[in-house]
C-alpha positions in Angstrom: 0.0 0.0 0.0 1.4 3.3 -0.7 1.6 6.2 1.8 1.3 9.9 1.9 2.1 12.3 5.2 0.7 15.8 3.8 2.2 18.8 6.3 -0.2 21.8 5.6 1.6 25.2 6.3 -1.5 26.9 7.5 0.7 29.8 8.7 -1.9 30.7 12.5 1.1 32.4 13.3 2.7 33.8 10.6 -0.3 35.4 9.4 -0.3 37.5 12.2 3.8 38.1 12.6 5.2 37.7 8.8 8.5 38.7 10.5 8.4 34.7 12.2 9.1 33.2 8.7 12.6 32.1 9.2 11.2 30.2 12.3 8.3 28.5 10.2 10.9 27.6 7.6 13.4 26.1 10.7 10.3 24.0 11.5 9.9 22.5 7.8 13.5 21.7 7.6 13.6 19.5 10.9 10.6 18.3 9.2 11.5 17.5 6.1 14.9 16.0 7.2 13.3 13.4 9.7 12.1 12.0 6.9 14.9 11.8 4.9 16.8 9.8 7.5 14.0 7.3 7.3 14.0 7.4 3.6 10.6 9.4 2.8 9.5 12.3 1.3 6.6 14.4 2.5 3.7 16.4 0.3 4.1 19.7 2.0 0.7 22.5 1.1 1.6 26.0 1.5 -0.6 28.8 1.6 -0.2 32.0 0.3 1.7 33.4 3.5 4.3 31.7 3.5 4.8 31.3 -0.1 4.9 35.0 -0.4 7.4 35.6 1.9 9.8 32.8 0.0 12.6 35.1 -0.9 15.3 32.4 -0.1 13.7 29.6 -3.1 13.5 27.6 0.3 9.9 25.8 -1.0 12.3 25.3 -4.6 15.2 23.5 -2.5 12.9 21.3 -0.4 11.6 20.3 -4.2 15.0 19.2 -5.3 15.5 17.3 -1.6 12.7 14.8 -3.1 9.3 16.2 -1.3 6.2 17.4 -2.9 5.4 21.5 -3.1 1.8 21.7 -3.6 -0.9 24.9 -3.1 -2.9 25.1 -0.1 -5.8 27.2 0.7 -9.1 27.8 2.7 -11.5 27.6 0.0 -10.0 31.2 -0.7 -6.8 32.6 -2.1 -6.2 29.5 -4.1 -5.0 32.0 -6.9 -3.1 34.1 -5.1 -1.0 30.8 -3.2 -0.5 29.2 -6.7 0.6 32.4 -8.3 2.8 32.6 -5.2 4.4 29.4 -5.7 5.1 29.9 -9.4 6.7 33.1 -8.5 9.4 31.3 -6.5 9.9 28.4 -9.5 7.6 25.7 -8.2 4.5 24.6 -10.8 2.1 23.1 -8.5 0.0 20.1 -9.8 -1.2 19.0 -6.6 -3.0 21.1 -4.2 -5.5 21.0 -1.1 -7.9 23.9 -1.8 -10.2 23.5 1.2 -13.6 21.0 0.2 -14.4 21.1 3.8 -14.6 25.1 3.8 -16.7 25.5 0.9 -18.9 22.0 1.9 -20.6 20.6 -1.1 -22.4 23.5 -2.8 -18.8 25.3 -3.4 -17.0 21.7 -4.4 -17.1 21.2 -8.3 -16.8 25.4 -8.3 -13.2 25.2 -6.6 -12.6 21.9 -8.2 -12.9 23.4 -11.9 -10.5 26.4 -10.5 -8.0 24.2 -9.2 -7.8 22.3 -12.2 -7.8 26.0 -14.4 -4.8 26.8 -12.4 -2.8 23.7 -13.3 -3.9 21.0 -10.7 -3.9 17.2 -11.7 -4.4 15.6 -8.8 -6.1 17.0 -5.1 -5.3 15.7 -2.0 -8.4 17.3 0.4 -10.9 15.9 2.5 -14.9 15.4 1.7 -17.4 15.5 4.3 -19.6 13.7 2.7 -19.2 10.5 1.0 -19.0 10.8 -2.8 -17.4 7.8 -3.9 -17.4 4.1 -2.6 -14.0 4.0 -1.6 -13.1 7.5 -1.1 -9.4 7.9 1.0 -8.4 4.3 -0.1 -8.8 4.0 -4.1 -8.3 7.1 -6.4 -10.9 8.7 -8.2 -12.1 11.6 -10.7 -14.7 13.9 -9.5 -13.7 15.9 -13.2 -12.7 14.6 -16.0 -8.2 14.2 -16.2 -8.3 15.3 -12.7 -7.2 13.2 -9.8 -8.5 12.7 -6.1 -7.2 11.1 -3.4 -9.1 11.5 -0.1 -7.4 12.0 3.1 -7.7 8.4 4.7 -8.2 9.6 8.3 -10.4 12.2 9.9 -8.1 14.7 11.6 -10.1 13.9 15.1 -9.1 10.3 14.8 -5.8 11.0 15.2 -5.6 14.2 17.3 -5.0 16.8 14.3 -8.3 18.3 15.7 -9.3 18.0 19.3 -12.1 18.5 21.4 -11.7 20.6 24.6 -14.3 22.4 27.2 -16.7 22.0 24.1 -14.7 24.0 21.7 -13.1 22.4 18.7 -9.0 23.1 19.2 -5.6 21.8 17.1 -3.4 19.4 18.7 -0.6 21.8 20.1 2.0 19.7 20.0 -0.5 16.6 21.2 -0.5 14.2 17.6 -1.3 10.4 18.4 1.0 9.2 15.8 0.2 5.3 17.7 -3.3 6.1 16.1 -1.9 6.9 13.2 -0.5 3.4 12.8 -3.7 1.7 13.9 -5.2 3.3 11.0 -2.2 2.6 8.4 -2.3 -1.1 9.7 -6.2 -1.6 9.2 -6.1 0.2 5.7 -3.2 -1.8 4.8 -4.9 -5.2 5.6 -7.8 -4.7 2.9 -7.5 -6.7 -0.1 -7.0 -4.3 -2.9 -9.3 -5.0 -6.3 -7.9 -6.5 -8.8 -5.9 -3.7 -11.5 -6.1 -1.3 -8.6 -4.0 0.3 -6.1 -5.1 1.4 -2.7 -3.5 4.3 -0.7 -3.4 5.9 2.7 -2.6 9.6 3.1 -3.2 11.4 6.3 -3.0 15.3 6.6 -1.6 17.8 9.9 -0.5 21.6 10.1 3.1 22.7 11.1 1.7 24.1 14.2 0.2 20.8 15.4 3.8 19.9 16.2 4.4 23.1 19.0 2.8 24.3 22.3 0.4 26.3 21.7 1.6 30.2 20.3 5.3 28.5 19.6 7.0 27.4 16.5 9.1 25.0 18.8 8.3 21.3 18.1 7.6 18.5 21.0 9.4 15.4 20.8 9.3 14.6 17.2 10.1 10.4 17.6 6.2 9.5 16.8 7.0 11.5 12.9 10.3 9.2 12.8 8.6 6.1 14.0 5.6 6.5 11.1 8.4 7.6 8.4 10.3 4.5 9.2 7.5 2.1 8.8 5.4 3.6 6.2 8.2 5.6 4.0 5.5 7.9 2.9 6.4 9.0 -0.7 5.0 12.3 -2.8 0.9 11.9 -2.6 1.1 12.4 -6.8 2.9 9.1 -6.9 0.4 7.2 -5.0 -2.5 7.6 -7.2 
């Protein structure tokens, strides 16, 4: 089964402190070089913020280190991000535009814009279910365009937590063990014949720090999951 580990660079802090791009771009390169010791390469989604503030081709050299540069955005800003990207070298084909944001009434609309802008495959989430085996088999909501479901709800797997009734990120509080569990299970479906399964799971470069820092936890569970899964670019799993 092949694997994906998508790192969405939703910039909560930058946004409101541009000036903290250096240490947002420290954080990917820790990142990004746990997995190359375990021999993986991770499908990082930037948003326009950080993209914008690239001025080192930083997004360009992580490219050429064997990870995946795709566009990220809110259901918003999707233009500006790719337009962004391309500034600083990078062509994205993949991107996450944010289904969840726009829900289904907005989905084909920012589909058929992704795919204007250059996008052959999408790596996002659906709430609701709109093929059979949606986050384990590829499909094609348009015609020549890709997508592969995130596997894994974000709550499953502490990406998104629930706290005194308010719906919070993980602050530095991932289960990567339920991470596994949910690899493993995936992994042990028998996959139809002339067809090959996937699991890709998505978190945010702040989901790794204490809440208001851009200082990561104990990084070992990210090693642990690299090792066993060698997640490769989400554009080469489907």
């Amino acid at each position: 089964m092949r694997c994906f580990l998508e790192l969405h660079v939703d910039d909560v802090l930058l946004s409101r402190d541009p000036f903290r791009w250096p240490e947002v771009a420290r954080l990917l390169d820790r990142v990004a070089t746990i997995a190359e010791n375990e021999g993986a390469a991770l499908s990082f989604r930037v948003r326009a913020w950080f993209a914008e503030g690239d001025v080192y081709a930083f997004l360009k050299h992580l490219e050429r280190r064997g990870h995946e540069v795709g566009a990220h955005a809110h259901g918003r800003d999707l233009r500006r991000g790719v337009a962004a990207l391309r500034r600083g070298g990078i062509d994205p084909q993949v991107m996450a535009p944010g289904l969840v944001q726009v829900g289904d009434r907005g989905r084909l609309k920012l589909l058929r814009v992704a795919q204007s802008l250059g996008a052959s495959v999408i790596t996002d989430r659906l709430e609701s279910r709109h093929f059979s085996y949606q986050g384990w088999l590829p499909w094609e909501p348009l015609p020549g365009l890709r997508m592969l479901d995130i596997s894994v709800s974000p709550f499953e797997w502490g990406v998104l937590q629930e706290r005194d009734g308010k719906v919070v990120p993980a602050w530095g509080r991932l289960d990567w063990a339920a991470l596994d569990r949910h690899a493993a299970k995936a992994e042990s479906w028998p996959e139809p014949p002339g067809r090959r399964a996937f699991f890709g799971a998505t978190f945010h470069e702040h989901d790794l720090c204490p809440e208001g820092t851009l200082a990561p936890l104990a990084l070992d569970g990210l090693s642990r999951w690299c090792a066993r899964w060698r997640p490769a670019r989400s554009a080469e799993c489907g």
